[in-house]
Structures are given as C-alpha cells and as structure tokens.
N, C-alpha and C positions, 0 to 999 in steps of 0.2 A: 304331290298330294292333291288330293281334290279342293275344291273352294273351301268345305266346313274339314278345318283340319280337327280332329279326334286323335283320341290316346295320348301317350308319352309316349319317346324316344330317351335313349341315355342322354346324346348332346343336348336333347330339351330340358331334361331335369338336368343336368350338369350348367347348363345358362341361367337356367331360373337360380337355383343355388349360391351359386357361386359369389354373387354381390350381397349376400345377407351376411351381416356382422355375427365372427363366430362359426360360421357353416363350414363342415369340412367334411372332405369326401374320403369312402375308400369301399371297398370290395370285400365282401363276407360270404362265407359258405361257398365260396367259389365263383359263382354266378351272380351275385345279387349287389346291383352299388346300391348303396347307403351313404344317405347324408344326414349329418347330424352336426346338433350345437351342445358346447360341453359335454362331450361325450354321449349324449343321449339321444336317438336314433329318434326323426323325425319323417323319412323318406327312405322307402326302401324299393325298388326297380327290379325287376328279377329280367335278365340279362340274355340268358342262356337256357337252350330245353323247351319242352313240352307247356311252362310258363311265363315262357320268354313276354314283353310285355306287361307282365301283372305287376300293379301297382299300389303299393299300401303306403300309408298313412294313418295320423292321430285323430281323432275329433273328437267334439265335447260329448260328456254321457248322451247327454240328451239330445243330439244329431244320430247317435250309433243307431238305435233301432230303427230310425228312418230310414238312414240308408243302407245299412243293414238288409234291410226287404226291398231294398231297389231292386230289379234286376240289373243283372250283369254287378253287383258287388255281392260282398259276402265280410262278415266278420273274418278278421285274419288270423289262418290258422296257430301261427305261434305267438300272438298278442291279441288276440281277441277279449279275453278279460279286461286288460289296459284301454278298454274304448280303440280297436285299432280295424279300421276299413282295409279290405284289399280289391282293388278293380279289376273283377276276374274276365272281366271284357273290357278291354279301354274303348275299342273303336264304339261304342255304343256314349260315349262320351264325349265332349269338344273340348279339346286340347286347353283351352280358355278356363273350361268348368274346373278342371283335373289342375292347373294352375294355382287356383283358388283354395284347393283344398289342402295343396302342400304347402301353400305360404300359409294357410291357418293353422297347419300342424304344425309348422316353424314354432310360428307366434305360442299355440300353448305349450309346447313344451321348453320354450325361452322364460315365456311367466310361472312355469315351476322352478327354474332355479333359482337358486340362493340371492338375495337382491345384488349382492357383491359381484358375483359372478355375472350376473347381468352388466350392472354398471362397468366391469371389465369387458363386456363386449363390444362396447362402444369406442373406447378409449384409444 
C-alpha cells in the first residue's frame, strides 16, 4: 500500500473487531462480513462483486446528514432510515478515519442494549 493507507480490507475490519468485548463475526447475503455485538449489526464489509469494498456502519442522527453529503458516502441502502452510512468509495478515505467510525458504531449500538446485556459483555 502507499504511505497514506485508505479504505478497509476484510483482515483490517476483522483485527480491528475482534478484541472488542462481545463482537462477533459472520457472513450474510453471501458476500458481506458483518460484525456485530448482541446480535445487532454494527459493521458491514461487502466482500465480493461490483461492490466489493463498500463499507457501512451506524452513526448518530446528527452525523448522518453530514456525512450523508460527503462525497464518496451515501446513506445505506438497506439501513439508511436507522442513521446507517455506507463508504461507497473507501480509497477516498484513510484507513485511520474509517477505523474511527466503526469503533463509534460498535460504541452506539453496545449503548442501546439492555444495561444487562452490556454488563455481560464485559464479564
């Protein structure tokens, strides 16, 4: 890769992941890994095809329209209502940036679960 590394890779989101209390990975619609905590999709990779690369995540209402109109993102087609970003250009991105936005999607969607269920994620 060049000096300013940009985008995700699966093994990238698979590292980043993986040491978050609760995160657990698996493969949907064929192509697309997904990670998520308590069952609830926080990261989604699309793998294979024409959008191999594209990368979605959660964020707070009030991030969505901003980045929403970035170029190179776009509200995501089958979560877009739920506040959900898809990076329909990663390379326009720094691997760094796109880091930051999946550990914050982690984070809200760990603080919508049930405080119990939390506290069992630690444990």
């Amino acid at each position: 890769m060049s000096e300013r590394e940009t985008g995700m890779r699966d093994v990238d989101l698979d590292d980043l992941c993986a040491r978050w209390p609760g995160a657990t990975r698996s493969m949907k619609w064929e192509v697309d890994l997904v990670w998520s905590v308590a069952g609830k999709m926080f990261a989604v990779l699309c793998t294979l095809g024409p959008d191999r690369g594209r990368l979605s995540f959660k964020v707070e209402p009030e991030r969505f329209v901003e980045l929403r109109e970035q170029p190179g993102m776009a509200s995501a087609p089958y979560a877009g209502s739920m506040f959900w970003i898809s990076v329909t250009e990663p390379e326009r991105f720094d691997h760094a940036d796109l880091a930051g936005y999946v550990r914050r999607s982690y984070e809200l969607v760990r603080e919508s679960l049930p405080k119990k269920t939390q506290a069992a994620l630690d444990a």
